[in-house]
Each structure stands twice: as structure tokens, then as C-alpha cells.
Backbone as CSV, one residue per row, in Angstrom:
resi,resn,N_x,N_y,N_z,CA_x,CA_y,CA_z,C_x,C_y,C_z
1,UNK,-1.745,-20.186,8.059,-1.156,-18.869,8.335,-1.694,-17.793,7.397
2,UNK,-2.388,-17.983,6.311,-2.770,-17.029,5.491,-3.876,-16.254,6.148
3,UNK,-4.284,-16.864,6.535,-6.102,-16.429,7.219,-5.530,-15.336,8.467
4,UNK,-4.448,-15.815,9.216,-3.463,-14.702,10.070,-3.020,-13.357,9.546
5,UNK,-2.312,-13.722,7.846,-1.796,-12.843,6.832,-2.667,-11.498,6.143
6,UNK,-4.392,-12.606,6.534,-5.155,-11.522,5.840,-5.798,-10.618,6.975
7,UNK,-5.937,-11.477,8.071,-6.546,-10.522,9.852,-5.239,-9.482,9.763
8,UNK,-4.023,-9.575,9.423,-2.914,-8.669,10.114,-2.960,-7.634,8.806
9,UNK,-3.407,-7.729,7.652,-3.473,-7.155,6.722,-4.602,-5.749,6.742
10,UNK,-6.086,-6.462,7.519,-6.970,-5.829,8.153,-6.550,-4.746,9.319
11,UNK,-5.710,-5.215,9.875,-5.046,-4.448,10.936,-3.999,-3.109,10.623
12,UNK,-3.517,-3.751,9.673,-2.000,-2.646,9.446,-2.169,-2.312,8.191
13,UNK,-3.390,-2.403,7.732,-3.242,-1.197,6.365,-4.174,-0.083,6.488
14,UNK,-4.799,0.239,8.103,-5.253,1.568,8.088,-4.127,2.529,8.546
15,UNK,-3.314,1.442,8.812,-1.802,2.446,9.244,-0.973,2.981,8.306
16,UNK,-0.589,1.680,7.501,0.161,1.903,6.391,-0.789,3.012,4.978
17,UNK,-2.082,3.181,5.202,-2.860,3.893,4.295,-2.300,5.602,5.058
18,UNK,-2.062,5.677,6.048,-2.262,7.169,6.458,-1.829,8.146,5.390
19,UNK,-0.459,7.717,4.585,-0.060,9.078,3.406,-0.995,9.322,2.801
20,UNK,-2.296,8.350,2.825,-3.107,9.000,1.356,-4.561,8.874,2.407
21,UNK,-4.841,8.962,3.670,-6.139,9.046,4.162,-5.936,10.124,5.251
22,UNK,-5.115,10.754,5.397,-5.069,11.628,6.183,-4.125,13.445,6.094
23,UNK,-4.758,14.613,6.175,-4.011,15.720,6.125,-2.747,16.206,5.942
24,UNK,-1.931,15.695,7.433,-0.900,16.266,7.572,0.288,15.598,6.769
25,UNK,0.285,14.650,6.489,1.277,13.704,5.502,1.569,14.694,4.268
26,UNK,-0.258,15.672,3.567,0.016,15.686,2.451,0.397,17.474,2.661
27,UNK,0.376,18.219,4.063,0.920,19.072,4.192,2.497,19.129,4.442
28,UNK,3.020,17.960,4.618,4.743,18.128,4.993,4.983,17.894,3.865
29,UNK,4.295,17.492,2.523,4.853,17.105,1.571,4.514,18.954,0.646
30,UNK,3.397,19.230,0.976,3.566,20.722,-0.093,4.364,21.540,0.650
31,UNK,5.106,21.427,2.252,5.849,22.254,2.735,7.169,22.662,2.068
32,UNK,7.048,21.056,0.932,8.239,21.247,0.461,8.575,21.682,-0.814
33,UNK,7.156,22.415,-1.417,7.179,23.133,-2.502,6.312,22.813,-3.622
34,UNK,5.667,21.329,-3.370,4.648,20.939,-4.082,3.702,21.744,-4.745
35,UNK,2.527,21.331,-5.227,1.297,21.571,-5.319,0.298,21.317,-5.720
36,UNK,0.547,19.693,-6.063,-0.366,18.619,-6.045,-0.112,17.175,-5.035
37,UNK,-1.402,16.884,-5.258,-1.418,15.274,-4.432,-0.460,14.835,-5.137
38,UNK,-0.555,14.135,-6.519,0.138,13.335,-7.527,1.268,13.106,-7.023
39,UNK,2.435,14.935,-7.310,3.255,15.220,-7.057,3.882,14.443,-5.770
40,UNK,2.688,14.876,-4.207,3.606,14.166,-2.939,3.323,12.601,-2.915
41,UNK,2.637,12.114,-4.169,2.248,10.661,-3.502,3.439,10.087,-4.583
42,UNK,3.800,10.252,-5.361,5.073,9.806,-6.016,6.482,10.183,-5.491
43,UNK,6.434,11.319,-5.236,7.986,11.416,-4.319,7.913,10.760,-3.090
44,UNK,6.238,10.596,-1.977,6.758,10.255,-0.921,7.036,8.812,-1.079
45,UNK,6.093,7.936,-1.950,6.532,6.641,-2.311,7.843,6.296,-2.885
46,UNK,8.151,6.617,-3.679,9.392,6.429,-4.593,10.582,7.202,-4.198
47,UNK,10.552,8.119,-2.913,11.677,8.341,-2.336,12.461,7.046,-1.849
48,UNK,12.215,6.013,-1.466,13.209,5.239,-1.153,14.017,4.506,-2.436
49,UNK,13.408,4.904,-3.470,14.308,4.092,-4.809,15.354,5.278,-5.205
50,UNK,15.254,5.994,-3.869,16.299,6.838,-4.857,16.087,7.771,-5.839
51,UNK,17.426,8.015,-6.738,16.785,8.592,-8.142,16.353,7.813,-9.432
52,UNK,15.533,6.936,-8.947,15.078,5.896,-10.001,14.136,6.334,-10.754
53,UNK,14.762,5.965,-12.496,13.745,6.708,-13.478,12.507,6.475,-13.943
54,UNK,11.506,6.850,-14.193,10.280,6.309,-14.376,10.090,5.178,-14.887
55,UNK,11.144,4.812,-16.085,10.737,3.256,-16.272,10.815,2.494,-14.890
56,UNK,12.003,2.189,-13.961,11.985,1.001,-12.774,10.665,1.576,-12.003
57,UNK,10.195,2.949,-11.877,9.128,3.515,-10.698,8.189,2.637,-11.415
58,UNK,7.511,2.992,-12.979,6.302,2.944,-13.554,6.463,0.835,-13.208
59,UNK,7.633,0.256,-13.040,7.780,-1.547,-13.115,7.477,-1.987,-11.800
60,UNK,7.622,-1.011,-10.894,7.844,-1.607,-9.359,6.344,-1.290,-8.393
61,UNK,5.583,-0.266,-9.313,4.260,0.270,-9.034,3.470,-0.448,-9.776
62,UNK,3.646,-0.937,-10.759,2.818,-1.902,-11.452,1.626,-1.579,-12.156
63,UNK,0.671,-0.636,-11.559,-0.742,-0.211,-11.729,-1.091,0.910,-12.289
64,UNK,-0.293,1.691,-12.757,-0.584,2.645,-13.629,-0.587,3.033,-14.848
65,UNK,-1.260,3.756,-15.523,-1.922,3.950,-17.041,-0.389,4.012,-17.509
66,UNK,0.379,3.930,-18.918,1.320,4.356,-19.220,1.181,6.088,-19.285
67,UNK,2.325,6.352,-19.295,3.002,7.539,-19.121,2.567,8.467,-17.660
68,UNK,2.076,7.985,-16.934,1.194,8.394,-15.544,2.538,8.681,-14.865
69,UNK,3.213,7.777,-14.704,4.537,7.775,-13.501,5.479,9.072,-14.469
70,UNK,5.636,8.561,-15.604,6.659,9.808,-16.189,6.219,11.645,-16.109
71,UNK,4.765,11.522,-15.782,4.390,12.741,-15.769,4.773,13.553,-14.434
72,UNK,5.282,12.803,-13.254,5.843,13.111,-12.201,7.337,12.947,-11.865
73,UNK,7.931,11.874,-12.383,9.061,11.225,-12.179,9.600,11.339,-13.496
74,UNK,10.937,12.156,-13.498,11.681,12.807,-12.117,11.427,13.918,-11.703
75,UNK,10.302,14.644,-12.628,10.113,16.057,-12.264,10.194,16.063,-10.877
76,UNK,9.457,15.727,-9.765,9.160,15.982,-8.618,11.215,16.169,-7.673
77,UNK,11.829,15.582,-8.387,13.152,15.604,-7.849,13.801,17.356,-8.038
78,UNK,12.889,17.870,-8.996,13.615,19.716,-9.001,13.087,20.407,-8.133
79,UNK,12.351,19.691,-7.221,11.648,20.500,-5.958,12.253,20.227,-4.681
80,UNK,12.262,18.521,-4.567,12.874,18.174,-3.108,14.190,17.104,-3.715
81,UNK,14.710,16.881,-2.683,15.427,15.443,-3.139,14.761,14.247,-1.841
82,UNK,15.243,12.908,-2.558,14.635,11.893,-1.648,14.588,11.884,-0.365
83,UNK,15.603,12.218,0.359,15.869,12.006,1.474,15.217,13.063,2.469
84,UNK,14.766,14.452,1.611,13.527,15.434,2.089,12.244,14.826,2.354
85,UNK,11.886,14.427,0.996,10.587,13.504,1.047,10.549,12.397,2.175
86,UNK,10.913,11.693,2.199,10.981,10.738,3.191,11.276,11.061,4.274
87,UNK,11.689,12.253,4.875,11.759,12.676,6.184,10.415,13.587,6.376
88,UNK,10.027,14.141,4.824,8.562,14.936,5.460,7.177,13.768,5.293
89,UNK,7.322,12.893,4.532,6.195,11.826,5.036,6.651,11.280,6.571
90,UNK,7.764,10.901,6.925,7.570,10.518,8.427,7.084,11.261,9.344
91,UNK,7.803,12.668,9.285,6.970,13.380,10.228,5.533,13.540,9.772
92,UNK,4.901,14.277,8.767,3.332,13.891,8.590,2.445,12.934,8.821
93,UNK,2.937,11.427,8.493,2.303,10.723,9.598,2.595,10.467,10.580
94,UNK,3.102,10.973,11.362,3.738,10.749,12.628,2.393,11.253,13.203
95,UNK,2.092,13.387,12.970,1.677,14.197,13.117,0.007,13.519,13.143
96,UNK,-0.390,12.750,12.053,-1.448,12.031,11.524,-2.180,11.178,12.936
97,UNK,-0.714,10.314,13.032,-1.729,9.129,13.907,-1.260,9.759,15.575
98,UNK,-0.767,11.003,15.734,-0.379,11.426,17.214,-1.810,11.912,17.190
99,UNK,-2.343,12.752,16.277,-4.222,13.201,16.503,-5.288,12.181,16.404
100,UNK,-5.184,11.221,15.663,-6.095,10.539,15.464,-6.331,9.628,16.774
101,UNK,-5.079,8.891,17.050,-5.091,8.148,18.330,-4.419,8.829,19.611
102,UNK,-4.516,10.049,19.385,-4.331,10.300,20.830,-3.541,9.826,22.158
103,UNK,-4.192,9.625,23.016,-3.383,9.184,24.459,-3.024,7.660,24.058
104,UNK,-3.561,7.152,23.124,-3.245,5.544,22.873,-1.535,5.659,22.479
105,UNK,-0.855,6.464,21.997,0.007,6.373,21.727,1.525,7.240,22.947
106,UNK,0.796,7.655,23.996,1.533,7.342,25.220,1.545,5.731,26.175
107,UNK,1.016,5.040,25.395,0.912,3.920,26.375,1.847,2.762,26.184
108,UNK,1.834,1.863,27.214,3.050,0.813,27.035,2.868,0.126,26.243
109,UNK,0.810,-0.439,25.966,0.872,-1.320,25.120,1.172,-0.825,23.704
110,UNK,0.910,0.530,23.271,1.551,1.032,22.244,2.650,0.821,21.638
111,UNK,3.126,1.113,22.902,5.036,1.229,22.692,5.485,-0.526,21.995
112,UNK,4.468,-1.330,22.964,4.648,-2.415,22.500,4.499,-2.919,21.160
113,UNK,3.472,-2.442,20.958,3.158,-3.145,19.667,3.705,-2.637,18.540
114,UNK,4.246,-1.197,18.693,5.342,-0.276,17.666,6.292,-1.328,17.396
115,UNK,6.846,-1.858,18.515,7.891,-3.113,18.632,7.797,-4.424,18.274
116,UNK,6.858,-4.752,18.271,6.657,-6.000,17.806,6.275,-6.278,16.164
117,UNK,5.685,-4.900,16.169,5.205,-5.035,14.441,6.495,-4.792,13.503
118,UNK,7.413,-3.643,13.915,9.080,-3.951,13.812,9.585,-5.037,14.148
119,UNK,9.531,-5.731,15.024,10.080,-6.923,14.746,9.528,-7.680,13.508
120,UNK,8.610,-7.929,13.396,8.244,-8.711,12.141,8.431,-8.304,10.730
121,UNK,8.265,-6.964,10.838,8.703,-5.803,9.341,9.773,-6.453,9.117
122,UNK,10.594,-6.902,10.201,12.180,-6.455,9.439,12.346,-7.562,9.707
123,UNK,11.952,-8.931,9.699,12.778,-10.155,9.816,12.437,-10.815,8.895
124,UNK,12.290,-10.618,7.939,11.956,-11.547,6.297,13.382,-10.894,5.563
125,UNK,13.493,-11.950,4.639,14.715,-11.712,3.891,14.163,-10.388,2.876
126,UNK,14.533,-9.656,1.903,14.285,-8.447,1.262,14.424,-9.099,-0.301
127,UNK,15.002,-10.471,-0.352,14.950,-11.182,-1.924,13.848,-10.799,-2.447
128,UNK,13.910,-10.456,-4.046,12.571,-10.322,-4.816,11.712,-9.110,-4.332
129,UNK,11.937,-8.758,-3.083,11.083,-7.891,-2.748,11.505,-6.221,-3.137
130,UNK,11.509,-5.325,-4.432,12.083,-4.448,-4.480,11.586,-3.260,-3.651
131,UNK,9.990,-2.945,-3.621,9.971,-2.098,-3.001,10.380,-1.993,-1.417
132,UNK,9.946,-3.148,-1.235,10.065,-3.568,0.492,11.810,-3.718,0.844
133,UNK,12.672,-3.795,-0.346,14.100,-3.640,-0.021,14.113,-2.023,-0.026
134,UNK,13.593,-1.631,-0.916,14.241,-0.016,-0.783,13.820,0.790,0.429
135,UNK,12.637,0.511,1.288,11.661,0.736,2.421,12.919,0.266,3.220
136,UNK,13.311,-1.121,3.654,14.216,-1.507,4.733,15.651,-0.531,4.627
137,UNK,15.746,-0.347,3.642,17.177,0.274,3.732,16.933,1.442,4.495
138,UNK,15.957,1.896,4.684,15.945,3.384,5.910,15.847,3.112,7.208
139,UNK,16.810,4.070,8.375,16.639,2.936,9.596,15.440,2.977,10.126
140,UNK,15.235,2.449,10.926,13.646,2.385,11.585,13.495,3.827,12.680
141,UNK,12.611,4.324,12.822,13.084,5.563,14.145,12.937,4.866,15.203
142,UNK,13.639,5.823,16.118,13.165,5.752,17.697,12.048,5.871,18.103
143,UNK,11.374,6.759,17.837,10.263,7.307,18.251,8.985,6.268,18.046
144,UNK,8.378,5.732,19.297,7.250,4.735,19.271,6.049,4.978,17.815
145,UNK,5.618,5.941,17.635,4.645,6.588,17.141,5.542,6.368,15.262
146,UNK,6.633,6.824,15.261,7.462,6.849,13.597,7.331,5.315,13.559
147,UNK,8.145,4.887,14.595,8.645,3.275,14.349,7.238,2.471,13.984
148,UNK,5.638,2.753,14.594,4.489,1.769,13.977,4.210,2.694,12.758
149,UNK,4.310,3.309,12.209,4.026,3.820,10.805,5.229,3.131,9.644
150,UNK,6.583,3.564,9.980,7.449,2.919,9.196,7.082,1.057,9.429
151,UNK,7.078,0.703,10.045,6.651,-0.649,10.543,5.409,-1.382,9.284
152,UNK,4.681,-0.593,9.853,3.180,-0.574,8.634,3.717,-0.709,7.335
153,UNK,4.347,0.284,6.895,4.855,0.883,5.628,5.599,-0.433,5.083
154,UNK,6.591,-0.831,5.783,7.341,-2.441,5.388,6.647,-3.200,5.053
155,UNK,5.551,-3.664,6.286,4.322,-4.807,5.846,3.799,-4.391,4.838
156,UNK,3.225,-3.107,4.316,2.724,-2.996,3.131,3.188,-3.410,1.866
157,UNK,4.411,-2.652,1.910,5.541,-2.915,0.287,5.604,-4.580,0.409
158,UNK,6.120,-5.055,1.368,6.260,-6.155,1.017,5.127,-6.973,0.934
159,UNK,4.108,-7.201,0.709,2.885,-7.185,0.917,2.597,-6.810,-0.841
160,UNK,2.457,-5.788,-0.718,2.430,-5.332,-2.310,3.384,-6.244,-3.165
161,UNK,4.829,-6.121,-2.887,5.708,-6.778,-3.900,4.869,-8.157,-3.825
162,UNK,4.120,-9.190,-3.420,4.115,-10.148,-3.261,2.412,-10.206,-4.061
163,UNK,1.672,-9.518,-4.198,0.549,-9.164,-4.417,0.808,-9.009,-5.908
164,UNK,1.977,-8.368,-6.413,2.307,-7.782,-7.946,2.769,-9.289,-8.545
165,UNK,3.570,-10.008,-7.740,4.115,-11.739,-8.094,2.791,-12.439,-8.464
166,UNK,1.362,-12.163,-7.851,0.600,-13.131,-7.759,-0.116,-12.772,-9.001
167,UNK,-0.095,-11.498,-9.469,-0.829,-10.587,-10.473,-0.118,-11.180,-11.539
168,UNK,1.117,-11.091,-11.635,1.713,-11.993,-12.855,1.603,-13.545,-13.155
169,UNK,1.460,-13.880,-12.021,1.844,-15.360,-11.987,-0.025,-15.850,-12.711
170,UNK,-1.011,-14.709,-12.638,-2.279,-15.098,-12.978,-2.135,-14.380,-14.335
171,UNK,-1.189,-13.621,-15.268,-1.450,-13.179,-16.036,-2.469,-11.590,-15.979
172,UNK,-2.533,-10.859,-15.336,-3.433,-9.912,-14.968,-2.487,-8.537,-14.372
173,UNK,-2.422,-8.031,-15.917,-1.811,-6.542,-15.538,-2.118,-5.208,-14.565
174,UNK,-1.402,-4.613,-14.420,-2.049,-3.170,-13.807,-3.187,-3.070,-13.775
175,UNK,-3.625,-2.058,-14.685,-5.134,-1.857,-15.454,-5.963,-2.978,-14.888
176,UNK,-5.910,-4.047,-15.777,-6.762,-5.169,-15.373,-7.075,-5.371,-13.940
177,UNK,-5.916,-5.063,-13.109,-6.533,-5.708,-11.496,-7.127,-4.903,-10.656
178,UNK,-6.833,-3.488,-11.457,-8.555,-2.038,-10.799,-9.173,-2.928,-11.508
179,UNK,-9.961,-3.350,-12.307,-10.863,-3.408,-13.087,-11.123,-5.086,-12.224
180,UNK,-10.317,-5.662,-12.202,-10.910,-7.381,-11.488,-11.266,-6.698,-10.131
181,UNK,-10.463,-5.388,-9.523,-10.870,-5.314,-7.738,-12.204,-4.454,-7.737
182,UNK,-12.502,-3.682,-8.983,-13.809,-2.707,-9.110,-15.146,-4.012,-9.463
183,UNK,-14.891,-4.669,-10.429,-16.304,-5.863,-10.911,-16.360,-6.571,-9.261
184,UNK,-15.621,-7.118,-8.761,-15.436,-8.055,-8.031,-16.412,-7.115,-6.333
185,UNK,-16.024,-5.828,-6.375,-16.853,-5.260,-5.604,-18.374,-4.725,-6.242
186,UNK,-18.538,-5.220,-7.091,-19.996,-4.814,-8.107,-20.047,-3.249,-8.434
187,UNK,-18.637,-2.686,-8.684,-19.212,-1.695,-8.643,-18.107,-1.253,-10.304
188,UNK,-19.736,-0.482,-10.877,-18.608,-0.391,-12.623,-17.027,-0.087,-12.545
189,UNK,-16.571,-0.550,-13.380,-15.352,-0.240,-13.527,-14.573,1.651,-13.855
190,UNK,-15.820,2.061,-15.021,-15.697,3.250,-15.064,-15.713,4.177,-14.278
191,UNK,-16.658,3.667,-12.789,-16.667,4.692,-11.720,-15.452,4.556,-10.643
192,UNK,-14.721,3.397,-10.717,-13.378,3.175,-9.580,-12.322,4.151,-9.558
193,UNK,-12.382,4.907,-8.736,-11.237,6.069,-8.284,-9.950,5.666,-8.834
194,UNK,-9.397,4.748,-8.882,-7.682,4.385,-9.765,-8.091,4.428,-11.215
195,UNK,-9.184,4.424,-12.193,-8.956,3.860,-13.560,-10.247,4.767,-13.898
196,UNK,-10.770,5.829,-13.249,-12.052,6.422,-13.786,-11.604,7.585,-14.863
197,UNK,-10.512,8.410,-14.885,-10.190,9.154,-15.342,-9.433,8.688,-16.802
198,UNK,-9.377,7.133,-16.927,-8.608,6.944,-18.262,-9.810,7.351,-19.213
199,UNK,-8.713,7.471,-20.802,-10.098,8.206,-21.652,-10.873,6.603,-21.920
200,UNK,-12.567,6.863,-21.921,-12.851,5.532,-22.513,-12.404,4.656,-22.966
201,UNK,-11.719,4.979,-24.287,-11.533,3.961,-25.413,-10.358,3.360,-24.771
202,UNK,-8.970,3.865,-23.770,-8.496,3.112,-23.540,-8.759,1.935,-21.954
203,UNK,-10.115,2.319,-21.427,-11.000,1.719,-20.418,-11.633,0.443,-21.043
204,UNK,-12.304,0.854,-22.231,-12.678,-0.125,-22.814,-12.009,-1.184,-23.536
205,UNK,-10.866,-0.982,-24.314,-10.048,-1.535,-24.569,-9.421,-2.827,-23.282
206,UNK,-9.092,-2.296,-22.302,-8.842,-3.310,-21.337,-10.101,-3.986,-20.854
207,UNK,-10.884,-3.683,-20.557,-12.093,-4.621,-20.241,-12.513,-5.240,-21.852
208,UNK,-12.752,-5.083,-22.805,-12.476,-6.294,-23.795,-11.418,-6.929,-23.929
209,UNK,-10.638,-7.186,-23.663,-9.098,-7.665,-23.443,-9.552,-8.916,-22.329
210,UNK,-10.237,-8.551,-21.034,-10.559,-9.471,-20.350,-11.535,-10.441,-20.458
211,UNK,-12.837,-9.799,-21.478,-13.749,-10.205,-21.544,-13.497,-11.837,-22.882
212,UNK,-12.418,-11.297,-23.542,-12.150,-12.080,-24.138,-11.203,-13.415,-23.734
213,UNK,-10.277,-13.135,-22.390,-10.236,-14.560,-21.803,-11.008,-14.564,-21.073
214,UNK,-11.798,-14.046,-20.678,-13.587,-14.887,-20.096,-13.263,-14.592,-18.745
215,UNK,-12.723,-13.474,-18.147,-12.731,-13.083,-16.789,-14.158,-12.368,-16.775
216,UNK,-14.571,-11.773,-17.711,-15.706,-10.727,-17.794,-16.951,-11.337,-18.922
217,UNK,-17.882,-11.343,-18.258,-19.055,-11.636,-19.198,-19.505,-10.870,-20.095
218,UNK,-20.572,-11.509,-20.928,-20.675,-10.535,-21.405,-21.615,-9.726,-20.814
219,UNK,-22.455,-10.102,-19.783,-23.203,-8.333,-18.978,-22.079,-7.580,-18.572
220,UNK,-20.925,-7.592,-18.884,-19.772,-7.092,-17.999,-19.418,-6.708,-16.667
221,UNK,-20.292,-7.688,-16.236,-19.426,-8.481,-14.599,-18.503,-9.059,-14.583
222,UNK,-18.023,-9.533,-13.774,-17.074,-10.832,-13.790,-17.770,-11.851,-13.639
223,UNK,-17.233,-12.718,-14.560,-17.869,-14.154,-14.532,-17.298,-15.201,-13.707
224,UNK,-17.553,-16.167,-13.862,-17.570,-17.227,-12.880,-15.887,-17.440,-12.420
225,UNK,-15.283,-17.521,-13.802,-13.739,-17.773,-13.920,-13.265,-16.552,-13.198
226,UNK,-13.614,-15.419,-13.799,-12.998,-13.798,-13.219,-13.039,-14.100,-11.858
227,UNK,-13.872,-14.329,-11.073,-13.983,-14.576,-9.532,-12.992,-15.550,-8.930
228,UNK,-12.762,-16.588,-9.540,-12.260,-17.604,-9.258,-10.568,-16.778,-9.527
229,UNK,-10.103,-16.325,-10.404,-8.875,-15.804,-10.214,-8.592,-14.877,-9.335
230,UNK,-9.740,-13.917,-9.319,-9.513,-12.908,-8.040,-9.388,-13.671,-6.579
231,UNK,-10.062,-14.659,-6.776,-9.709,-15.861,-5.056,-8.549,-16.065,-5.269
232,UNK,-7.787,-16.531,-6.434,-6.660,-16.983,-6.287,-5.570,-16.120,-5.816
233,UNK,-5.602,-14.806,-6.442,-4.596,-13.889,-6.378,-4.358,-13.649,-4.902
234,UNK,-5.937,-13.284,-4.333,-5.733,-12.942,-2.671,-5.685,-13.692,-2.294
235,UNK,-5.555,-15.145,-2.178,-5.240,-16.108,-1.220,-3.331,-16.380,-1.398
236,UNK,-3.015,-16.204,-2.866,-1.560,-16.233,-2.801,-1.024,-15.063,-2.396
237,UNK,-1.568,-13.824,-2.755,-0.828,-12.607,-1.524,-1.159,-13.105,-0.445
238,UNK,-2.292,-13.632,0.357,-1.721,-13.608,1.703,-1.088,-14.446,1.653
239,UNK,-0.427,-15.583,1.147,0.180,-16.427,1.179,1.520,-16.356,1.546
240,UNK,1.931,-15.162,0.541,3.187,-14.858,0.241,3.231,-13.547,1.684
241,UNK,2.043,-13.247,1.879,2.070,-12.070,2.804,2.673,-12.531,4.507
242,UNK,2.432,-13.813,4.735,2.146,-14.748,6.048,3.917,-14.448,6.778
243,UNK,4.409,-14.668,5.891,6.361,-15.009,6.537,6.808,-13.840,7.457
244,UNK,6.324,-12.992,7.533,6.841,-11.485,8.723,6.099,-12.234,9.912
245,UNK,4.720,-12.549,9.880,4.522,-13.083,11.445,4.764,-13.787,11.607
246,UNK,5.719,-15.067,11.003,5.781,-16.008,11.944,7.092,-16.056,12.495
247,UNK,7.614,-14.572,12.679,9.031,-13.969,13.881,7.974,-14.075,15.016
248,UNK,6.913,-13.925,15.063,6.550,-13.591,16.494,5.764,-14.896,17.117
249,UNK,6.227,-14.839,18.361,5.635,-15.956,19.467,3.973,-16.237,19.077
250,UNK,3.577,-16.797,19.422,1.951,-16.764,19.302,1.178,-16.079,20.517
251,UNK,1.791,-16.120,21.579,1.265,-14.783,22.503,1.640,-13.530,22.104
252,UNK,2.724,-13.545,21.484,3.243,-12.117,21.170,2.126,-11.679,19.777
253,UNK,1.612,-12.287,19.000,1.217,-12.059,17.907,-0.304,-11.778,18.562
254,UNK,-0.785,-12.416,19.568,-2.132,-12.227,20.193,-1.951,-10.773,20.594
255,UNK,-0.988,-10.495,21.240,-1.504,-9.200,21.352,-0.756,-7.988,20.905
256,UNK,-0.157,-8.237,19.640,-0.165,-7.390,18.877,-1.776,-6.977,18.398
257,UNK,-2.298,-8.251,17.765,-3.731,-8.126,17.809,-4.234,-7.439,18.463
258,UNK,-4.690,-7.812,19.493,-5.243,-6.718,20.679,-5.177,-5.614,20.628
259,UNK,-3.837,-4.772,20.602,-3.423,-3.642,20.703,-4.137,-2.926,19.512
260,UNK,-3.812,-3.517,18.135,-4.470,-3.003,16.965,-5.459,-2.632,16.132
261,UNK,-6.371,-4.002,17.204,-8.035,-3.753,17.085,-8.206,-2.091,17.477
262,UNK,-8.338,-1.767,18.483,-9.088,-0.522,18.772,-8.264,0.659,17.486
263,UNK,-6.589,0.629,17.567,-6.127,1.630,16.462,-6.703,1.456,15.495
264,UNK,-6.550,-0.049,14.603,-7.345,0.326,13.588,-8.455,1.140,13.299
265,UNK,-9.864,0.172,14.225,-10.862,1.123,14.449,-11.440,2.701,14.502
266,UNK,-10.266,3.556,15.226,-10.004,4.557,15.161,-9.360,5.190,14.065
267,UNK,-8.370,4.669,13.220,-8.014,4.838,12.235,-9.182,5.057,11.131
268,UNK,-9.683,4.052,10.875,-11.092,3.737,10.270,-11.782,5.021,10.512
269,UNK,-12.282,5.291,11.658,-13.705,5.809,11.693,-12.799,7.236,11.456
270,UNK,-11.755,7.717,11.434,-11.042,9.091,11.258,-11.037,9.220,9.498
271,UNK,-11.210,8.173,8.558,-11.387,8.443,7.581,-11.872,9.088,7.347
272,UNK,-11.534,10.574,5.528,-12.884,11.284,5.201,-14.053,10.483,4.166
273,UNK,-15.165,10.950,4.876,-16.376,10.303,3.528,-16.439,10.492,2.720
């Protein structure tokens, strides 16, 4: 079922990516007084925790530099409150994937697969899972087009929460797992969009940190071991990722498939370069 966990993962995270790959998400969010990205990508995420203070945000996000989350949280709460945010990311991606996919999202098999991927979002227990509990506690919409975005959004968190379990369970912090997902794609660590902006010394500091339990060589690649944990981690997220599909029939899960191939695709190629 993992190898299922990681095809459905392929599928529903060009959906669940829309707050941060597409326009209108990040216009319902400055509608509301913003005036940075930062700003709407922390309220629209961390609107479902409520008014939770940067320590539980900066524990439940896992991946960021210290003091990164406090530089937003709670500020961003003297502009909107949660329940703003989270109603202007739904409509923004709503707005998102009604342009991108078009007439695909008048159709039955649409409608269908809005439904079926809700079914599976929401039939895992929410234990352990914090972000993916605070995500379920909002109801699902009506609307075909809200319901596969919120849908997405579930599989993701929980997905993530289970991804952050595997990160611990290997010993491999925040920091460290840009830096294992940047080597592991050959590409320097200093240039990876999540960790390029830390100052050197504290960049370097974590990559000697690794290099010294021997994830990182010394050409500062990842070495043989470094690879071998990065297999591990993604084979136990999908591992842990697998339990939402197996609510669905095995025809039903075929063509959820189906349906998702071409969205994704489209999703995909609507990315900016």
C-alpha cells in the first residue's frame, strides 16, 4: 500500500500545493489587509490552530529557522482573525483551481472524485495527528470544487504530521531535512528556496552537525548512509501516509486515479517557472 500512498501523494499535492503555487489564494489573503506572502502563508496555515502561540505553531511546522514563526505569529492575528483566514484561503483556491481546470470541474467525474477523496480525508482517526486534527475540525464545503481542495489539504497535514514522526523517529530536525531533501536532489544546500536565506554560519553549522554523523561527506554530498536515511524516512511517510485509502473500494480508488491524472497534469503545467 505504500507504493499507492506515494502515486496518491503524486496526485493530490498539486492540489493541496495551490496556497503557495497559485495567485488568487495569495490575493484573498492581502484582501484582508496583509502585505506579505510570509504574513498569508502563516495565518492561512495556522488558522485552524486557532490562537495558538508561536511556540505550538513553530512545534507542529517543524521546519523552520528559530524565531521565523514568532516573527509572524501572533502578529498576523491584529489584522484578521482565524476564521477570516480560513474562509479567504478557501475561496482563493477555490477561485485558483475553477481557472486552472476549467470545464473539468463542471463534470460528474469531478464531482466524483471531490467525493471520494473526502471520503478518504476524513476516515482515519485524527490521534497524533495535530495538524490534520485542527484541518478536520472545519466542516468540509458543499461546493464540489472547495470540498477537492479542503480534501487535498487533509491528505496533506496528515501526511505531513506523519512525515514530521518519521523525521524524528530518524533523528533529523527541521533544518536538517531541507538540507537531506536539497543534497539528495544534487542540488547545494545553500541554493534551496526553504534554507537559502539563513545567515551562513548558521547554514553551515547544520550541515557540519550532519556531516559529523556521516549523513554528509566530506565533498558535502550525502553519503552513502545520508541516502539510505532519506529512503527510510519516505518510505515510512508513505507508510504512515497509506491508511486514508484504504476507505476506498479498489474500483473506487482506480478511478479516483483516473480522474486526477489529467488535474494534476494541468495543475502542474499551470505552475510559475
Amino acid at each position: 500500500m505504500s507504493s499507492m500512498a506515494r502515486r496518491m501523494f503524486e496526485l493530490v499535492e498539486p492540489i493541496g500545493v495551490i496556497p503557495y503555487s497559485a495567485e488568487e489564494p495569495n490575493e484573498a489573503m492581502f484582501a484582508l489587509g496583509f502585505s506579505n506572502y510570509w504574513d498569508t502563508y502563516f495565518a492561512g496555515r495556522a488558522a485552524p490552530l486557532g490562537l495558538a502561540n508561536a511556540v505550538v505553531v513553530d512545534a507542529l511546522f517543524y521546519n523552520f529557522a528559530p524565531g521565523e514563526v514568532a516573527r509572524h505569529i501572533p502578529k498576523v492575528w491584529r489584522t484578521t482573525t482565524p476564521e477570516a483566514a480560513i474562509a479567504a484561503r478557501q475561496i482563493g483556491c477555490a477561485r485558483a483551481l475553477r481557472r486552472i481546470l476549467r470545464d473539468w470541474v463542471e463534470t460528474a467525474a469531478f464531482v466524483r472524485a471531490a467525493d471520494l477523496l473526502a471520503k478518504a480525508a476524513t476516515s482515519v482517526p485524527a490521534e497524533g495527528r495535530p495538524m490534520y486534527a485542527a484541518l478536520r475540525a472545519i466542516p468540509v464545503p458543499d461546493d464540489a470544487v472547495g470540498r477537492l481542495f479542503h480534501a487535498a489539504s487533509l491528505l496533506r497535514e496528515h501526511r505531513g504530521d506523519g512525515h514530521i514522526a518519521a523525521l524524528m523517529v530518524h533523528d533529523v530536525g527541521g533544518l536538517e531535512a531541507h538540507v537531506l531533501l536539497a543534497l539528495d536532489m544534487d542540488l547545494p544546500a545553500a541554493n534551496f528556496g526553504r534554507i537559502h536565506h539563513l545567515p551562513a554560519a548558521q547554514l553551515a553549522a547544520v550541515i557540519d552537525g550532519m556531516r559529523d554523523r556521516g549523513l554528509i561527506g566530506d565533498d558535502g554530498w550525502l553519503s552513502e548512509q545520508g541516502h539510505a536515511v532519506k529512503q527510510r524516512i519516505e518510505s515510512l511517510t508513505d507508510d504512515l501516509a497509506a491508511k486514508p485509502y484504504e476507505s476506498l473500494e479498489p474500483d473506487e480508488l482506480a478511478e479516483l486515479i483516473t480522474t486526477l491524472e489529467p488535474l494534476a497534469a494541468l495543475l502542474l503545467a499551470a505552475r510559475p517557472q
